[in-house]
N, C-alpha and C positions, 0 to 999 in steps of 0.2 A: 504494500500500500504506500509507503515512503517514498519509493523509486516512483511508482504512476504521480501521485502529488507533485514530486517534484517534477517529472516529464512535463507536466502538464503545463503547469509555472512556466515551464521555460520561454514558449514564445513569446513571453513579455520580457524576458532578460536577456542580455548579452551571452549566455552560455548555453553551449551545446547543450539539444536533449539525452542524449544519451550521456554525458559526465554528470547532470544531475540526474540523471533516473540511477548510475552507477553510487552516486553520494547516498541515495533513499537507501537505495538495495542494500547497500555494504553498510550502513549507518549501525547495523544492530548484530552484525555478521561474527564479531568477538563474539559478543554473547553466546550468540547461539552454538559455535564451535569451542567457546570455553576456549579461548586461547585469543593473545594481545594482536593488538589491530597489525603492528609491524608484522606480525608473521603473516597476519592474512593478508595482508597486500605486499608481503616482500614478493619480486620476480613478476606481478601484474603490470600492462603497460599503461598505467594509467596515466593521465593526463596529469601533471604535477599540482595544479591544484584540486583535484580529486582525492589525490594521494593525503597533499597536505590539511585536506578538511578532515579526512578520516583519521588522518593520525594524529590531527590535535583537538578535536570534538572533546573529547574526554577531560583533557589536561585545562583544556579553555582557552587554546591560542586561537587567535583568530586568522582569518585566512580571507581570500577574497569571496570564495564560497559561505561564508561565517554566516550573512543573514537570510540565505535560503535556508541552511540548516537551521538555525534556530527558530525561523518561521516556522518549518516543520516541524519541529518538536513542538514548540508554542501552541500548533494549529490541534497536534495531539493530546496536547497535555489541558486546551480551555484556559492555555492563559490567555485572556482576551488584550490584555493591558503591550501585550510583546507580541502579541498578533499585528495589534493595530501600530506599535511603532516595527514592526518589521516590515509589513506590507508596505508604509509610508515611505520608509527607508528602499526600498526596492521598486517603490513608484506600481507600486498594484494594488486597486480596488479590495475593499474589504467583500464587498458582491464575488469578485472574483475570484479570491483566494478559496471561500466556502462553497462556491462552484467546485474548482479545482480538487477540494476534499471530498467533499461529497461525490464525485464522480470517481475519487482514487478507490474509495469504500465501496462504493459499487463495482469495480472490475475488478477489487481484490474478493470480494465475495464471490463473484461470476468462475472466479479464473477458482478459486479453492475449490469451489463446491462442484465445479465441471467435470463430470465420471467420461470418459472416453467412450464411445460408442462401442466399440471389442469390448470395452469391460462393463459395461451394462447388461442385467439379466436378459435373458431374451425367454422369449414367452415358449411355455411346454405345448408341444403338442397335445389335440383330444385326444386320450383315450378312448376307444370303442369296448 
């Protein structure tokens, strides 16, 4: 949901979609592998400020990526007060950004809850 948020954001900012959809996607990626962000991006060719938002998210450096992430997180977490001064900061609509999440929420439901058609039950034949 991070990564679509941010994709979505993007055509109102100067940054590729695909380096913030990579900043959402990877934003939580320690966690989830239980291991420091340097490792999960050592050897990735990430774009250097990609690199540099994800390995200093945590510590608090800022980066030039700094207030997409923190909008993101802000738009997560219902802080309204760092919604509205990050959106301002990035020059995009309060209408827009809640657009942007609400649409992330939606294709991240779509995309979990999607069973592939081969693995979908397929109906029994009648018996006679």
């Amino acid at each position: 949901m991070r990564g679509r948020f941010c994709e979505l954001i993007a055509p109102k900012l100067k940054h590729l979609k695909s380096d913030l959809f990579l900043v959402g996607m990877f934003s939580l990626m320690d966690a989830i592998l239980e291991i420091p962000m340097g490792v999960v991006v050592e050897g990735l060719a990430f774009d250097p400020d990609v690199k540099g938002q994800l390995l200093g998210a945590r510590s608090g450096h800022k980066s030039e990526l700094s207030p997409v992430y923190d909008l993101m997180i802000a738009r997560e977490e219902g802080n309204w007060e760092q919604v509205t001064a990050m959106a301002k900061k990035l020059d995009l609509s309060l209408p827009f950004v809640n657009r942007a999440y609400t649409e992330a929420m939606k294709w991240a439901h779509e995309v979990t809850s999607a069973i592939p058609a081969e693995d979908q039950p397929q109906p029994r034949p009648a018996v006679s």
